[in-house]
C-alpha positions as CSV (number, residue, x, y, z in Angstrom):
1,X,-14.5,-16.0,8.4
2,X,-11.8,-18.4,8.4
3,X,-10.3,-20.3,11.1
4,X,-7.4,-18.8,12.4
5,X,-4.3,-20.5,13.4
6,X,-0.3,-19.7,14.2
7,X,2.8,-20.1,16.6
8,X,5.7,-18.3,17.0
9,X,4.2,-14.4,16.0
10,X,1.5,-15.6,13.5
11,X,-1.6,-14.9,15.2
12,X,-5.3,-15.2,14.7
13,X,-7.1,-13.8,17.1
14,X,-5.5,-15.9,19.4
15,X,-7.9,-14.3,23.0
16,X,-11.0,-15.6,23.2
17,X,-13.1,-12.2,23.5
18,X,-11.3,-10.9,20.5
19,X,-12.5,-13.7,18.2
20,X,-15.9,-13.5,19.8
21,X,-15.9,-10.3,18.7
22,X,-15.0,-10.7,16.0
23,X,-17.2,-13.0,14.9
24,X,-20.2,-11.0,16.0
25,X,-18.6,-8.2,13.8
26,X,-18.3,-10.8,10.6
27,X,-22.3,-11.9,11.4
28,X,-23.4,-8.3,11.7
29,X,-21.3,-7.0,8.4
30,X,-22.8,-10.1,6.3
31,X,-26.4,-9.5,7.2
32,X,-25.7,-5.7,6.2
33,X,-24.6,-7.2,2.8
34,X,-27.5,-9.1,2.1
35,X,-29.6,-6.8,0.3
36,X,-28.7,-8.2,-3.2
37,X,-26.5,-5.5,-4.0
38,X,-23.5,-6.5,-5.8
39,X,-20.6,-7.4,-3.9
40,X,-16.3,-7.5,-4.4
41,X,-14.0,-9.2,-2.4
42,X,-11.1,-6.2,-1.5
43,X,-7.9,-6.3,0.3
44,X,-6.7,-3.5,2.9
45,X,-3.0,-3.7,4.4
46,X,-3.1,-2.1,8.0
47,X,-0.4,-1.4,10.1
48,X,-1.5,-1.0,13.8
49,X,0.4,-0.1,17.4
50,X,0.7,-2.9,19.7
51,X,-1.8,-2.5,22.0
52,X,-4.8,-4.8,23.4
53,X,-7.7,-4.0,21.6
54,X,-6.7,-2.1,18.6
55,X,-6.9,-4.5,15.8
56,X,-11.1,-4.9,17.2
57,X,-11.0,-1.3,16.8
58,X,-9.5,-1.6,13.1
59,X,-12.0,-4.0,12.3
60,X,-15.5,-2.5,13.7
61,X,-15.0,0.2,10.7
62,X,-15.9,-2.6,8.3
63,X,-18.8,-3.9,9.9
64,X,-20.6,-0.7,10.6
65,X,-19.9,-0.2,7.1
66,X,-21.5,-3.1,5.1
67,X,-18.4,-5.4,4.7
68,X,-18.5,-9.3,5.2
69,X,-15.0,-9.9,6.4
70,X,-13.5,-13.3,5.1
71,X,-10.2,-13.3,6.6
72,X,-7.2,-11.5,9.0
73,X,-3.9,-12.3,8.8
74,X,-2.3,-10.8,11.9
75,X,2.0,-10.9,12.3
76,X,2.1,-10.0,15.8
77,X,5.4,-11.4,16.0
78,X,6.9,-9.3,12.8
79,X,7.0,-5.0,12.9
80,X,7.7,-2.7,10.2
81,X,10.1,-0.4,10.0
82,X,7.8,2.1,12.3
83,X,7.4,-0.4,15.0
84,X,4.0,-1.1,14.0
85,X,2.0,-4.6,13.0
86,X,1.4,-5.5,9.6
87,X,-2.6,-6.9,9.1
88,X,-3.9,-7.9,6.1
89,X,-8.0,-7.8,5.7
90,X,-9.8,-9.6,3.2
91,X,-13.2,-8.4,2.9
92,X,-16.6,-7.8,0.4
93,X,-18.5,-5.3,0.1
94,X,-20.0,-3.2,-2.9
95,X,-17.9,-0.8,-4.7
96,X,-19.8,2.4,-3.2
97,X,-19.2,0.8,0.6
98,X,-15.5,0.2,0.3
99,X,-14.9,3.9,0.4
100,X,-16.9,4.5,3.2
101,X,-15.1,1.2,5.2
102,X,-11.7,3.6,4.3
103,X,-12.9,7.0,5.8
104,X,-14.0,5.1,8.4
105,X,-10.6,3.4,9.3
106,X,-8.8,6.6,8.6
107,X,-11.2,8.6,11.2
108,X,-10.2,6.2,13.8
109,X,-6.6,7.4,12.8
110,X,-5.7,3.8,11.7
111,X,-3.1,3.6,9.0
112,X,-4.0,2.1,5.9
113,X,-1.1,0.6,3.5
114,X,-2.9,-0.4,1.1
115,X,-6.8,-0.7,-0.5
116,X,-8.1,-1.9,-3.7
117,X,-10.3,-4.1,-5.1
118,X,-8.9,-7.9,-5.7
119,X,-11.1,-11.0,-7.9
120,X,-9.7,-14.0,-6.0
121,X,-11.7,-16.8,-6.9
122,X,-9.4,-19.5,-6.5
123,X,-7.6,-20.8,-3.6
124,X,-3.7,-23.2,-4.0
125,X,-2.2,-24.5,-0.8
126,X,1.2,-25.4,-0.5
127,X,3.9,-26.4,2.2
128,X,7.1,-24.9,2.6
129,X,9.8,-27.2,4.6
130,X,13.2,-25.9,5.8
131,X,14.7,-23.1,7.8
132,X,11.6,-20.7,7.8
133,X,12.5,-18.6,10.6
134,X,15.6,-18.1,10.2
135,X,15.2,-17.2,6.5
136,X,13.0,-14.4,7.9
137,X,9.5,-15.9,7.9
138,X,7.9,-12.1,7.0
139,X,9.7,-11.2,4.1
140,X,8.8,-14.6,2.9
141,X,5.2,-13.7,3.0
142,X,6.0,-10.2,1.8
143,X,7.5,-11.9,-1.2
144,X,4.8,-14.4,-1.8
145,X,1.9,-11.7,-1.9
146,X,4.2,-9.4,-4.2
147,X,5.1,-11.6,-6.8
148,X,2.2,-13.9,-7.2
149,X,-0.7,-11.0,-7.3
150,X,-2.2,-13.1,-4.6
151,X,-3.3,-12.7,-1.1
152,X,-2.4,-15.0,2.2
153,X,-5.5,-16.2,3.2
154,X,-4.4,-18.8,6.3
155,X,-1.1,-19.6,7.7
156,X,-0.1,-22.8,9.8
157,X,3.4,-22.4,11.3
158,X,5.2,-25.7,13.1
159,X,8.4,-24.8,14.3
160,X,9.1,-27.2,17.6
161,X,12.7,-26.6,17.5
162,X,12.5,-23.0,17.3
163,X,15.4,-20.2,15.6
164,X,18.6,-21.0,15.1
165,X,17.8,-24.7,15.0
166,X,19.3,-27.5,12.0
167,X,15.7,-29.4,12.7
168,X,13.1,-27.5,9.5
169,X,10.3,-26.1,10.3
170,X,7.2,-26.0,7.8
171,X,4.4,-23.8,7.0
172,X,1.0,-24.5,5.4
173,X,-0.1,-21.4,3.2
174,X,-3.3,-21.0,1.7
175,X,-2.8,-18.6,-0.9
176,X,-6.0,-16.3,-2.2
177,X,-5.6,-15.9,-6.3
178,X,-6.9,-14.6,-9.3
179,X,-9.3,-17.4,-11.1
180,X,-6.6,-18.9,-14.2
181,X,-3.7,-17.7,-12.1
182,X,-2.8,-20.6,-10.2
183,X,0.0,-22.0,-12.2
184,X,2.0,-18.7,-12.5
185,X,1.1,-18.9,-8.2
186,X,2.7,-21.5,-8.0
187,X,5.5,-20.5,-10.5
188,X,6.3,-17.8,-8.1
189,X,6.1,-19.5,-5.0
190,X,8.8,-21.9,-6.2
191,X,10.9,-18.9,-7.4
192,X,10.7,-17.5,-4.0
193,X,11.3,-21.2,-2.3
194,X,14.6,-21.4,-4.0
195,X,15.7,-18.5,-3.5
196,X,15.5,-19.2,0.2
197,X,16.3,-22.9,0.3
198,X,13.2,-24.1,1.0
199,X,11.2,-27.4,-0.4
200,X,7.8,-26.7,-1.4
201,X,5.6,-29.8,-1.3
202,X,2.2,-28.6,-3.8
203,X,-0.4,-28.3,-4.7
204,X,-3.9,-28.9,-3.1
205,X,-6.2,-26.1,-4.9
206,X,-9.8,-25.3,-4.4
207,X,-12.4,-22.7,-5.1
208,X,-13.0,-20.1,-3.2
């Protein structure tokens, strides 16, 4: 599972039994994996209350359910409309699992968003400089994941001057897409960039 980094709402596991659990539950869901069975990587949208513990409890469904987890993107800082947290999951498991990983969620009455099957196989990384926050750092993101088909794999927020400052801020994103799809990524991200007045400094890609 990736690192996990953020400031200013963009969190990543940011107390330290959380991420040792976690990690334990990433450990335990790749050795159930590992029977030569053939995997796909999946993304699931969550929405969760905010309360200690229950993105743990979102994620134990996936371990005691065969899925190697490869990343959590957690906007602890950003609510939806009913109050809740967005979380985005990354995961791989075989086909036959994933629907098991989805009762299981569901049982523990967590809401799910959103759950299908995604190829990523390539990675781009870009930079965005300029008045992030204030633009509305979410719908950003939001926009991103819409319009390029992709998924946000790791977010690195520097902001020292905080809202409602003239000083940018910048964010590395490290974008999840399909293989071949990187240019109309990056197409997209610079749609979205000008939009919102923001400089995008790109690209630094790699595989998966």
């Amino acid at each position: 599972m990736p690192s996990e980094s953020g400031d200013a709402g963009e969190d990543r596991q940011d107390a330290p039994t959380e991420a040792a659990v976690t990690e334990s539950a990433a450990a335990e869901s790749e050795a159930q994996t590992d029977g030569g069975a053939t995997t796909q990587t999946h993304t699931i949208r969550l929405e969760l209350v905010d309360e200690p513990g229950e993105l743990l409890a979102a994620l134990q469904p996936i371990a005691e359910n065969g899925g190697n987890l490869l990343s959590v993107f957690h906007e602890r800082g950003n609510l939806t409309p009913r109050g809740h947290i967005p979380v985005e999951v990354d995961l791989k498991c075989p086909p036959e699992q994933f629907e098991s990983i989805l009762a299981g969620l569901r049982d523990r009455g967590v809401n799910v968003t959103r759950a299908g099957a995604e190829e990523y196989g390539a990675e781009v990384t870009v930079v965005l400089v300029g008045h992030l926050i204030d633009t509305d750092l979410s719908d950003t993101l939001q926009r991103l994941t819409d319009c390029t088909d992709a998924t946000v794999a790791d977010l690195e927020l520097s902001a020292p001057a905080g809202a409602n400052s003239e000083e940018p801020s910048s964010a590395l994103i490290r974008l999840r897409a399909r293989e071949n799809r990187t240019a109309e990524v990056l197409e997209s991200v610079r749609s979205v960039a000008d939009d919102k007045a923001l400089n995008v400094i790109e690209p630094m890609e790699g595989e998966a």
